[in-house]
SENU-943358 format. One record per atom (N, C-alpha, C, O): residue in one letter; x negated, y negated, z negated. Coordinates in steps of 0.001 Angstrom, whole numbers. Example, Ala and Ser with C-alpha at 12.3 -4.5 7.8 and 13.67 -1.06 7.14 Angstrom:
# SENU-943358
- res|X|Y|Z
- a|-13190|5690|-7800
- a|-12300|4500|-7800
- a|-13200|3300|-7800
- a|-14236|3319|-8465
- s|-12850|2250|-7080
- s|-13670|1060|-7140
- s|-12900|-30|-7870
- s|-13409|-1138|-8039
END
This chain:
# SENU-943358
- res|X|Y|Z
- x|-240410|-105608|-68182
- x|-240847|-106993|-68078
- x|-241424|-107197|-66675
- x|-242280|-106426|-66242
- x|-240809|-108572|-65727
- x|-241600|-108529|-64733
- x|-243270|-108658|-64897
- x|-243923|-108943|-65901
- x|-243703|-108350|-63568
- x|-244910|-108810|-63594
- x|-245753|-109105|-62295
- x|-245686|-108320|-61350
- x|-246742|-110511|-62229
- x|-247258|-110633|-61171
- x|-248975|-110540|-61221
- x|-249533|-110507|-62318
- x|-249805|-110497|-59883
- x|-250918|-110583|-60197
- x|-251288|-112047|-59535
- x|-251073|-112547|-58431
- x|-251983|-112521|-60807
- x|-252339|-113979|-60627
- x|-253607|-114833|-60128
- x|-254596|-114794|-60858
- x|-253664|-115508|-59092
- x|-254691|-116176|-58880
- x|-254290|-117284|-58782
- x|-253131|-117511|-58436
- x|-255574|-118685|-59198
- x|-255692|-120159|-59328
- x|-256929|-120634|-58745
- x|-257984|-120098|-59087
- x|-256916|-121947|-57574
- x|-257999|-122621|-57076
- x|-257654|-123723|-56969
- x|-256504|-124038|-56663
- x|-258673|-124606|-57221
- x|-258889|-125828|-56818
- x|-259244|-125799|-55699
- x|-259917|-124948|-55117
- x|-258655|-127059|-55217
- x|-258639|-126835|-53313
- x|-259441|-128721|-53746
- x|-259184|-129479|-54682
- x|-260448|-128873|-52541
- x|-260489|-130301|-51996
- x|-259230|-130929|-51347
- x|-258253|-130246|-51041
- x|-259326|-132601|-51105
- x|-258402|-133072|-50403
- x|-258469|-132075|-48772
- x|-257607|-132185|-47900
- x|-259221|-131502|-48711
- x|-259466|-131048|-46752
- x|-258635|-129776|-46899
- x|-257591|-129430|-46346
- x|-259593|-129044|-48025
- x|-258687|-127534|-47970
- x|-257421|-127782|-48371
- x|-256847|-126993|-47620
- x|-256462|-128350|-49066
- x|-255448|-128939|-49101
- x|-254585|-128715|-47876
- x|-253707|-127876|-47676
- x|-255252|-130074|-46798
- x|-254549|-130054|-45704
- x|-254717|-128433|-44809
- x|-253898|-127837|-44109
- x|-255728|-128185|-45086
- x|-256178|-126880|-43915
- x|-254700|-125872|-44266
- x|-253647|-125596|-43691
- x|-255345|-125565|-45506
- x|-254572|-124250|-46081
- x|-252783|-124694|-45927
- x|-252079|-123899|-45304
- x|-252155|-125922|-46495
- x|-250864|-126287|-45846
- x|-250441|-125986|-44227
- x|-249337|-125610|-43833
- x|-251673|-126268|-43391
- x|-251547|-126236|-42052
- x|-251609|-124877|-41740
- x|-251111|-124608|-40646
- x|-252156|-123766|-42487
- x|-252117|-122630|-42244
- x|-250923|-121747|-42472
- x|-250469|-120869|-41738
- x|-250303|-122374|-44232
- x|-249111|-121680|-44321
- x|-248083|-121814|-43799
- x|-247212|-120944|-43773
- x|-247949|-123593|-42987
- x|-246577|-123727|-42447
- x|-246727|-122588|-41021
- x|-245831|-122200|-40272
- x|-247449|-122426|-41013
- x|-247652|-121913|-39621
- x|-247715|-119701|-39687
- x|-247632|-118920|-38738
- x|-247873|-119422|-41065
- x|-247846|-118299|-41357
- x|-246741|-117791|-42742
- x|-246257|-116659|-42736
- x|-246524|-118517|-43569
- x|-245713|-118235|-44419
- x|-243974|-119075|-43765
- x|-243725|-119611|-42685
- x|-243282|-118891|-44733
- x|-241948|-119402|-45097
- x|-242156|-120304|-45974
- x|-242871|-120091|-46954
- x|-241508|-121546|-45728
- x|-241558|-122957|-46565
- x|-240236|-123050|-47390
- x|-239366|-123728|-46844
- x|-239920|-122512|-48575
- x|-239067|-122408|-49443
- x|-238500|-123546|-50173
- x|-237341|-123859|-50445
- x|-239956|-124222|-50478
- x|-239322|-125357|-51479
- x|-240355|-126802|-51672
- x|-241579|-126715|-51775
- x|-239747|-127848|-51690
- x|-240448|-128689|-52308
- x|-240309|-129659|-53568
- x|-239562|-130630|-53444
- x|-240983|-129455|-54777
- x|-240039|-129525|-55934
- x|-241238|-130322|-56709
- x|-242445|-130158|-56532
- x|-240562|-131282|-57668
- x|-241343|-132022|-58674
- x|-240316|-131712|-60024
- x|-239108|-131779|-60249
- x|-242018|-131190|-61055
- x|-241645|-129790|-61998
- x|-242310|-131036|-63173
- x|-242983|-131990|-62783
- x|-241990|-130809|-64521
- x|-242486|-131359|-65748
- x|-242190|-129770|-66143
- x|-241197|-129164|-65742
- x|-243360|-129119|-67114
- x|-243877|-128203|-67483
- x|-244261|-128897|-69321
- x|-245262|-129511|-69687
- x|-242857|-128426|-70255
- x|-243118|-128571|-71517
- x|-243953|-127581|-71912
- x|-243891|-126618|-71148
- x|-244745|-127441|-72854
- x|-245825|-126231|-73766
- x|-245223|-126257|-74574
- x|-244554|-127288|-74644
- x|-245033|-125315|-75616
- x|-244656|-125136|-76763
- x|-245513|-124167|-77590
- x|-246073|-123203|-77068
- x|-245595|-124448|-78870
- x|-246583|-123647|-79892
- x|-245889|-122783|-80224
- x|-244854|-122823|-80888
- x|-246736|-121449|-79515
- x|-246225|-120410|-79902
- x|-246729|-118982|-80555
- x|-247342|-118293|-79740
- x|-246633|-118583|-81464
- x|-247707|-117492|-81858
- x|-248732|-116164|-81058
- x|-249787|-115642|-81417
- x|-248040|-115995|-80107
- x|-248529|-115278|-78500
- x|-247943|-115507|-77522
- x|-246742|-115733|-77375
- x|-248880|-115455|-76674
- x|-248856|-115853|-75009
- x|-248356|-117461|-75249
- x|-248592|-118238|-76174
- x|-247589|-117607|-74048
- x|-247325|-118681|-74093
- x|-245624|-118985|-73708
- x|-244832|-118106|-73368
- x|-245261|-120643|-73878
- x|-243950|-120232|-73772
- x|-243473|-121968|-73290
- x|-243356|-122757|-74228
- x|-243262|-122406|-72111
- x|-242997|-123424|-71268
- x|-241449|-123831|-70755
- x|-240869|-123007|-70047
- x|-240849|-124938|-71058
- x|-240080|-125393|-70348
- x|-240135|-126069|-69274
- x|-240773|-127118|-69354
- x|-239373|-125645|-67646
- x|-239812|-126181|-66747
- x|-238875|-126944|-66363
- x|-237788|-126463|-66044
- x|-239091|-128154|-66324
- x|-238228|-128963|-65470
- x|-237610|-129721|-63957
- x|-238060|-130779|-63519
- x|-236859|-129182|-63515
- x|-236544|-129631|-61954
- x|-235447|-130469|-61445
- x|-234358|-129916|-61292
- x|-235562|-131687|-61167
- x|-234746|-132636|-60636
- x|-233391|-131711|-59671
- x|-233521|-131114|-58602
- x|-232560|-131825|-60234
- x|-231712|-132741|-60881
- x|-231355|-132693|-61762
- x|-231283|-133686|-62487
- x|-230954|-131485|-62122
- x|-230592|-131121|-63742
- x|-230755|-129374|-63946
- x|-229927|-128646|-64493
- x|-232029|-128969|-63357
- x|-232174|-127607|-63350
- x|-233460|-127215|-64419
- x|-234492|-127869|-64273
- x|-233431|-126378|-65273
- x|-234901|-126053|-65997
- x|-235025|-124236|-65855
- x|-234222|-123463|-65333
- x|-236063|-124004|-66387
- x|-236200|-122677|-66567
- x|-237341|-122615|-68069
- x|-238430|-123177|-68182
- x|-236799|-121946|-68837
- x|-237729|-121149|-70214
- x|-238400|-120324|-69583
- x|-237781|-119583|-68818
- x|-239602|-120208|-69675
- x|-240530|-119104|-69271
- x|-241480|-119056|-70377
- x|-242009|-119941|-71049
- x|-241557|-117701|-70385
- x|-242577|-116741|-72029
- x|-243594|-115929|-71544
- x|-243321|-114767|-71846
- x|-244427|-115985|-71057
- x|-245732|-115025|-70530
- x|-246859|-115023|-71498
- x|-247231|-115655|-72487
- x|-247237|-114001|-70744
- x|-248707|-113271|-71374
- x|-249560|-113145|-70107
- x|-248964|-112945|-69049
- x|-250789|-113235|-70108
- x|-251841|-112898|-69462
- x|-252852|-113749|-69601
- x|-252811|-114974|-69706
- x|-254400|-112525|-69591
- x|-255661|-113451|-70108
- x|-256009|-114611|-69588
- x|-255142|-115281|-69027
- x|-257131|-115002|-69657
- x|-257354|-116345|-69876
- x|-258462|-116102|-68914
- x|-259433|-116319|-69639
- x|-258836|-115857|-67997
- x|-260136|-115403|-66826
- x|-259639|-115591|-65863
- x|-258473|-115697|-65482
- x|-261189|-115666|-65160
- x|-261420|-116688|-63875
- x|-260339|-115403|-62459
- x|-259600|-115652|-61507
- x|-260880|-114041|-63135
- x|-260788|-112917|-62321
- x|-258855|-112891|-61654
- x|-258012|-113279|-62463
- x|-258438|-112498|-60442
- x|-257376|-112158|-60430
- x|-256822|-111585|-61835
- x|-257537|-110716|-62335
- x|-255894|-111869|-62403
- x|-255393|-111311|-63508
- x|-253431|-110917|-63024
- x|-252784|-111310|-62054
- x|-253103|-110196|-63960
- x|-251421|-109507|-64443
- x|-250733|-110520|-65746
- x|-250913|-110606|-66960
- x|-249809|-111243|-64672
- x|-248824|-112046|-65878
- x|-248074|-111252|-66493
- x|-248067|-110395|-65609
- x|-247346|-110765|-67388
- x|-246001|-110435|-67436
- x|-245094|-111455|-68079
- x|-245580|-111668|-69190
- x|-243991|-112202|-67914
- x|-243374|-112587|-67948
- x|-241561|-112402|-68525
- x|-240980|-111317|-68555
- x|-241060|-113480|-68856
- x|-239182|-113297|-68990
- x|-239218|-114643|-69080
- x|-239879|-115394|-69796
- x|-237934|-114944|-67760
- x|-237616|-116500|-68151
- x|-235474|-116196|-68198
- x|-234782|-115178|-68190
- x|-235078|-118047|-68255
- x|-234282|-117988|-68485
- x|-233791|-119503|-68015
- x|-234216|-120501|-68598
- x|-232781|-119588|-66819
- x|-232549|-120431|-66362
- x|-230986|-121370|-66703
- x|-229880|-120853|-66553
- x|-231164|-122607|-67109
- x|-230165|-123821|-67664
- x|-230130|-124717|-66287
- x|-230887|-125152|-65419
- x|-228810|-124704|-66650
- x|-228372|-126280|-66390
- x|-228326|-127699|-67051
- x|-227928|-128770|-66595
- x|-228957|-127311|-68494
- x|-228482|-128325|-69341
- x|-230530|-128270|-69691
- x|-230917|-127421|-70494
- x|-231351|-129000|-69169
- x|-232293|-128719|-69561
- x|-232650|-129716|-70674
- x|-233579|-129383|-71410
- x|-232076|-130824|-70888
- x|-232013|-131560|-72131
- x|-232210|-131197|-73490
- x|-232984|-131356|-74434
- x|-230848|-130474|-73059
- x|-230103|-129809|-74204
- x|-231479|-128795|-74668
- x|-232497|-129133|-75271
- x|-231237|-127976|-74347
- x|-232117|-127001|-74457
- x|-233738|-127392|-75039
- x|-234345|-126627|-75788
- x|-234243|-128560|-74613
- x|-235681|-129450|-74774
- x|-235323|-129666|-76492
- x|-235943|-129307|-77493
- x|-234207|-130318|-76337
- x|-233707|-130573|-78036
- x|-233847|-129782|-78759
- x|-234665|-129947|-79664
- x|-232955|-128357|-78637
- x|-232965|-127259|-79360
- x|-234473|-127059|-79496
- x|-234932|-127439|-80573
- x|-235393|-126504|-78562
- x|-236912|-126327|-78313
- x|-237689|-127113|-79782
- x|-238175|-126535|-80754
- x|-237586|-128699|-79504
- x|-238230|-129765|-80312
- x|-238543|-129774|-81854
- x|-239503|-129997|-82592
- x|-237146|-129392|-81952
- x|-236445|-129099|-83388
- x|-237003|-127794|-84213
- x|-236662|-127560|-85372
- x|-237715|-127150|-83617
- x|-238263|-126158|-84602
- x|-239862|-125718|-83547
- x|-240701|-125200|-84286
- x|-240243|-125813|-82395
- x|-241302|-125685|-82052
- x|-242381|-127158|-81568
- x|-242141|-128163|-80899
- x|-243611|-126664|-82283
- x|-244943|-128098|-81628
- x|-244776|-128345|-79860
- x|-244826|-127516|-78952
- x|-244671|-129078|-79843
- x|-245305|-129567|-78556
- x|-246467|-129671|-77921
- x|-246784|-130813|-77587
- x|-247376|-128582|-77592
- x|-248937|-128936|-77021
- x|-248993|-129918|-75907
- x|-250091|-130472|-75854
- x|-248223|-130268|-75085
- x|-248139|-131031|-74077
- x|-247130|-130560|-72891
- x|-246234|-129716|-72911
- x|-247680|-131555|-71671
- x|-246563|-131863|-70686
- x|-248041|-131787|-69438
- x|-249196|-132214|-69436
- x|-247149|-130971|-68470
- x|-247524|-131320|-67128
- x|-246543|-131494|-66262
- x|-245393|-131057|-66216
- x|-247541|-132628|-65158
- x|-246143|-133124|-64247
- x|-247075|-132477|-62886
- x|-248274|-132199|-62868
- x|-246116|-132365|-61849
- x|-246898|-131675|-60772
- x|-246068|-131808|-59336
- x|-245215|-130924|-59426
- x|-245936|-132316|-58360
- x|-245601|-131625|-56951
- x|-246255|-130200|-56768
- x|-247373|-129803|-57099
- x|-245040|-129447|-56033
- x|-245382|-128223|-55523
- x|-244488|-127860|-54385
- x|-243272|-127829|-54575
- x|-245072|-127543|-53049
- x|-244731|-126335|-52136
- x|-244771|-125469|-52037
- x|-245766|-124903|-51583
- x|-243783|-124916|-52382
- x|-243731|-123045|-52221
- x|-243595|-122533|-50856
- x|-242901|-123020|-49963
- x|-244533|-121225|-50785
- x|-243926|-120497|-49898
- x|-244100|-119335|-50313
- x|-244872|-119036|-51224
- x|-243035|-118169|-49364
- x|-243055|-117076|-49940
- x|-243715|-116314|-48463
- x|-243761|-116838|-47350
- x|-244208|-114893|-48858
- x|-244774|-114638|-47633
- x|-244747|-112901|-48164
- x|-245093|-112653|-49319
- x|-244374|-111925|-47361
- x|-244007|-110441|-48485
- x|-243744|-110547|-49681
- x|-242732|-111226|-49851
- x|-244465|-109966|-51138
- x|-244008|-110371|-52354
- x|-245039|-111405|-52653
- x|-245786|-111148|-53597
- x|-245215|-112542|-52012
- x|-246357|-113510|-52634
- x|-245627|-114784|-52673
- x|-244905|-114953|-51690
- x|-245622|-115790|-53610
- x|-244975|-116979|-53799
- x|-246578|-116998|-53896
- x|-247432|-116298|-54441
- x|-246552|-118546|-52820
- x|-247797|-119392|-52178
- x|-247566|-120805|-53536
- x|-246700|-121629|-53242
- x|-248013|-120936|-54357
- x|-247838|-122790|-54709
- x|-248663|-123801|-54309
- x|-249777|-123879|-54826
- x|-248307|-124619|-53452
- x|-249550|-125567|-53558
- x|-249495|-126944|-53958
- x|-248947|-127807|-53272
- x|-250095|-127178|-55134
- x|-249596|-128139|-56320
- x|-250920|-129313|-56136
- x|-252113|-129351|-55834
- x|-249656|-130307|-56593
- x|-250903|-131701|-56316
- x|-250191|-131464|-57769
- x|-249017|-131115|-57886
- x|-251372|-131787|-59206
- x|-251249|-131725|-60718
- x|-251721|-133308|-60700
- x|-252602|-133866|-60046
- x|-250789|-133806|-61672
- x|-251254|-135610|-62231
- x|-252094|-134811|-63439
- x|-252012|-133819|-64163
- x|-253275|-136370|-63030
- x|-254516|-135964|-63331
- x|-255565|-135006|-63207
- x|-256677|-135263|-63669
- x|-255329|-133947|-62640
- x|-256432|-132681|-62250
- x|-256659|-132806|-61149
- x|-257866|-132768|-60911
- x|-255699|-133021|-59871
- x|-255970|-132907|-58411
- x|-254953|-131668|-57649
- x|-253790|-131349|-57897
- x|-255933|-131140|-56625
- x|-255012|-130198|-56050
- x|-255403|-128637|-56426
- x|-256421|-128430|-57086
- x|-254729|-127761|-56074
- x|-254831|-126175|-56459
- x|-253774|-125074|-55347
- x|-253028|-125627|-54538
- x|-253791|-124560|-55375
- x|-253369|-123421|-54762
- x|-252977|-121680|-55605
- x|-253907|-120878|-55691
- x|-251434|-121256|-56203
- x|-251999|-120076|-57171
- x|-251154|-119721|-56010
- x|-250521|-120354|-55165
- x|-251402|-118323|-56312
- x|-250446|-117246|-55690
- x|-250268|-116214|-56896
- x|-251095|-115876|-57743
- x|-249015|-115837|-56733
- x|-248410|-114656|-57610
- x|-247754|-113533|-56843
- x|-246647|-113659|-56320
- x|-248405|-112542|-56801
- x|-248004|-111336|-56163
- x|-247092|-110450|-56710
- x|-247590|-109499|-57312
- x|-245701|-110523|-56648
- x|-245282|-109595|-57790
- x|-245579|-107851|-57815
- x|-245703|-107107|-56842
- x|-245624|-107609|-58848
- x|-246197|-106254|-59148
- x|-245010|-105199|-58958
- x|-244201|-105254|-59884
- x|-244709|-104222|-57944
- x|-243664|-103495|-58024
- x|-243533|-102163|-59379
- x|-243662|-102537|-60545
- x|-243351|-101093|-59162
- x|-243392|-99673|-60208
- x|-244034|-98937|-59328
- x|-244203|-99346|-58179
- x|-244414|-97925|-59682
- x|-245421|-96891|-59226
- x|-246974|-97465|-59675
- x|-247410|-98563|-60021
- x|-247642|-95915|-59445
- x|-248813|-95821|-59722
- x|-249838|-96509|-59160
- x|-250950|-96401|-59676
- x|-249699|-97137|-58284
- x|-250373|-97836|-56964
- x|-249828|-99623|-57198
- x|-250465|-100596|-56793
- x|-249055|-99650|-57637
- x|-248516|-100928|-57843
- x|-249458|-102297|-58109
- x|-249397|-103260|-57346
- x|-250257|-102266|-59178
- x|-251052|-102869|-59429
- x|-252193|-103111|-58556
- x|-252653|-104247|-58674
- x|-252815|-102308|-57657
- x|-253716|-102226|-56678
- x|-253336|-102662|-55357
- x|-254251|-103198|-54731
- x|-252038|-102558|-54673
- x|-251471|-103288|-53665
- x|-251075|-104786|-54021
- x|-251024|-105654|-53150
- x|-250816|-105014|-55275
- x|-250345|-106699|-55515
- x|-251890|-107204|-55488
- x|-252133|-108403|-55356
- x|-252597|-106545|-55578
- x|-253960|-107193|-55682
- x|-254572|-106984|-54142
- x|-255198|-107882|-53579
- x|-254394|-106106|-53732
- x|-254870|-106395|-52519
- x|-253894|-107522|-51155
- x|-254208|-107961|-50049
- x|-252950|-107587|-51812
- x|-252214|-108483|-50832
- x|-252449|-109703|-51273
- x|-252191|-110632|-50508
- x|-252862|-109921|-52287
- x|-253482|-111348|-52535
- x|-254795|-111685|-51901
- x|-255166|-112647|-51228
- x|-255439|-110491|-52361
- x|-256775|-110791|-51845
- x|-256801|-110890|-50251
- x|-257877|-111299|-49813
- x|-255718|-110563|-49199
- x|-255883|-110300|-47969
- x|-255143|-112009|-48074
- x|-256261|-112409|-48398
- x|-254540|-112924|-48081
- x|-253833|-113881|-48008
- x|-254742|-114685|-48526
- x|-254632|-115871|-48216
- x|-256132|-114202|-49651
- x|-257058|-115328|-49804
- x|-258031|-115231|-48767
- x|-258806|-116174|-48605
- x|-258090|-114319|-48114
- x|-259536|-114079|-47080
- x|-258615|-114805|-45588
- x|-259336|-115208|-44675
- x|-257032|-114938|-45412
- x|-256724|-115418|-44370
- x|-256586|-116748|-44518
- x|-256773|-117382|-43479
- x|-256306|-117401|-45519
- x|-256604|-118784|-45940
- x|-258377|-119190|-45935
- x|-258812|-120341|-45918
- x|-258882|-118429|-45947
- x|-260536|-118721|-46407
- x|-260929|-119142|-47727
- x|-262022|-119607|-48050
- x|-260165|-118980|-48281
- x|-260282|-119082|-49839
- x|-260961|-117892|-50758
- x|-261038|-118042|-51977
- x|-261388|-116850|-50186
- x|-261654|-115517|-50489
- x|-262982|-115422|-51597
- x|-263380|-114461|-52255
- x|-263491|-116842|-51511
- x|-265570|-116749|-51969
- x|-264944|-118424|-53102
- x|-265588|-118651|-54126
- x|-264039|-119140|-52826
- x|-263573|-119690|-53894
- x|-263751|-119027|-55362
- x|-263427|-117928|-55814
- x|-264497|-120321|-55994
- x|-263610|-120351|-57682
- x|-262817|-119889|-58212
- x|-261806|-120585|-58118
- x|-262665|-119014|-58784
- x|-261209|-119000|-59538
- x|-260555|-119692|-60878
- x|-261218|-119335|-61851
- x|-259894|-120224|-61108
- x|-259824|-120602|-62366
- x|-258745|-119844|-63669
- x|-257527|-119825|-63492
- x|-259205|-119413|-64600
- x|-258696|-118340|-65027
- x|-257415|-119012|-66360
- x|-256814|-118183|-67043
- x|-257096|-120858|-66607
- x|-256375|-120598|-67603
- x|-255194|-121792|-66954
- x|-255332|-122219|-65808
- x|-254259|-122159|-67683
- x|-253277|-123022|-67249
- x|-253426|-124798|-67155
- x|-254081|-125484|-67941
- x|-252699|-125257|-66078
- x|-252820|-126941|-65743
- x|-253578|-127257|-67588
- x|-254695|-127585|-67988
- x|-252372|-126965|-68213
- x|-252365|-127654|-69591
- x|-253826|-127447|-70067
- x|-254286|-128571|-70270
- x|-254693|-126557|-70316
- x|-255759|-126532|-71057
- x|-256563|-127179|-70426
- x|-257405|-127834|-71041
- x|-256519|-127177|-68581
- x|-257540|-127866|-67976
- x|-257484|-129590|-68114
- x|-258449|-130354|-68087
- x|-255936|-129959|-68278
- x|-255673|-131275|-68604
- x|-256796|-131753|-70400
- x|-257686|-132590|-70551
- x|-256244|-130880|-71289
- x|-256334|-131060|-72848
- x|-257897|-131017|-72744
- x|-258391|-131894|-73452
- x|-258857|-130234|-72052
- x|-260662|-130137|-72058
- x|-260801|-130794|-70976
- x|-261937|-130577|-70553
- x|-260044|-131724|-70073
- x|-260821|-132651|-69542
- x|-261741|-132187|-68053
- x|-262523|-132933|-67463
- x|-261386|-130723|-67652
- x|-262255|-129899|-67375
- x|-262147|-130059|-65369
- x|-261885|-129144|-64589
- x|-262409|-131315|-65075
- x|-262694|-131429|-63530
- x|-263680|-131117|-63064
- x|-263707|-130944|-61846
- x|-264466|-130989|-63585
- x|-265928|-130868|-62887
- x|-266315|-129242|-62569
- x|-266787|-128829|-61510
- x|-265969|-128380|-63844
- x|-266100|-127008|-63722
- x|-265092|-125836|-63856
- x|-265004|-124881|-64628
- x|-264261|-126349|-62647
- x|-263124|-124944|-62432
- x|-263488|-123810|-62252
- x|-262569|-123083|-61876
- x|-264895|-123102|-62406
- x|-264950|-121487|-61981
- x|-265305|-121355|-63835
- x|-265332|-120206|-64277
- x|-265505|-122275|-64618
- x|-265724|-121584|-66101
- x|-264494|-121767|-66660
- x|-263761|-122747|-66522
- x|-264252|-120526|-67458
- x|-263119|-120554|-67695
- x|-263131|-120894|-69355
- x|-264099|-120575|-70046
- x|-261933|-121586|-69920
- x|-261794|-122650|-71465
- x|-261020|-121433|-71796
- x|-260357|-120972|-70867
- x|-260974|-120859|-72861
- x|-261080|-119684|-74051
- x|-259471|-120498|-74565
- x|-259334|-121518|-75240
- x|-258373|-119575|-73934
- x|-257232|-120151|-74584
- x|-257002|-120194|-76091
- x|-258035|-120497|-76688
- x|-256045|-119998|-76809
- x|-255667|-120292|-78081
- x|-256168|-119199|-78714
- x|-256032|-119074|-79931
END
């Protein structure tokens, strides 16, 4: 199963611009994409349909805790052309917890995909996902290459926020992004 190590911040409108101005200038600018993010009720972890203009989606099924701390996703997705279709199939036998809609810029920079997401209704954020290679050391280098990419952004003494758009949307929770809401 892949796996990445995960961090989430709320950025101000300033750090926003800063940290953009930093990555165009240090990362690779990959993508700019507007995503609808279905939830679905699922008995563990979690399990999201993502949606991307024009007619592209991806199923994604992860696990990982619910804390503020750098954390380890592991993950399996599965990419359509027919993301409709597929929403249908989804509907028809799983709940719907909700929908997030979001702009995001990616960049990639060694194994780190940069996001930096303006979320309707929450504001702005910044995650990075480090993917986790094999070996014994694996886990300790995805974490330190994050942590070196948060101390070059200045993001290093930041908040973290430890659970997904969706729960922070569903608790309402703008005011206190370093406490983290106790997933399902």
């Amino acid at each position: 199963m892949p796996r990445n190590n995960e961090v989430k911040i709320r950025l101000s409108h300033e750090q926003f611009q800063t940290v953009q101005q930093t990555l165009d200038s240090l990362a690779h600018r990959a993508a700019d994409l507007h995503q609808e993010d279905y939830f679905f009720a699922v008995p563990a972890g979690r399990l999201k349909l993502r949606i991307q203009p024009p007619a592209t989606a991806e199923l994604i099924a992860y696990h990982r805790p619910d804390t503020p701390a750098a954390r380890i996703s592991e993950y399996h997705s599965y990419r359509t052309a027919t993301p409709e279709q597929l929403k249908r199939v989804l509907l028809c036998c799983l709940p719907l917890e909700g929908i997030v809609r979001k702009t995001r810029t990616v960049y990639l920079i060694r194994r780190t995909r940069i996001h930096l997401d303006r979320v309707d209704g929450l504001g702005q954020f910044i995650e990075l996902e480090t993917a986790i290679g094999d070996g014994p050391d694996a886990v300790a280098q995805a974490r330190a290459e994050t942590e070196l990419l948060l101390q070059q952004l200045g993001l290093a003494q930041e908040p973290r926020i430890g659970v997904a758009y969706l729960d922070l949307l569903r608790n309402d929770n703008t005011t206190a992004p370093e406490n983290p809401i106790p997933g399902r």
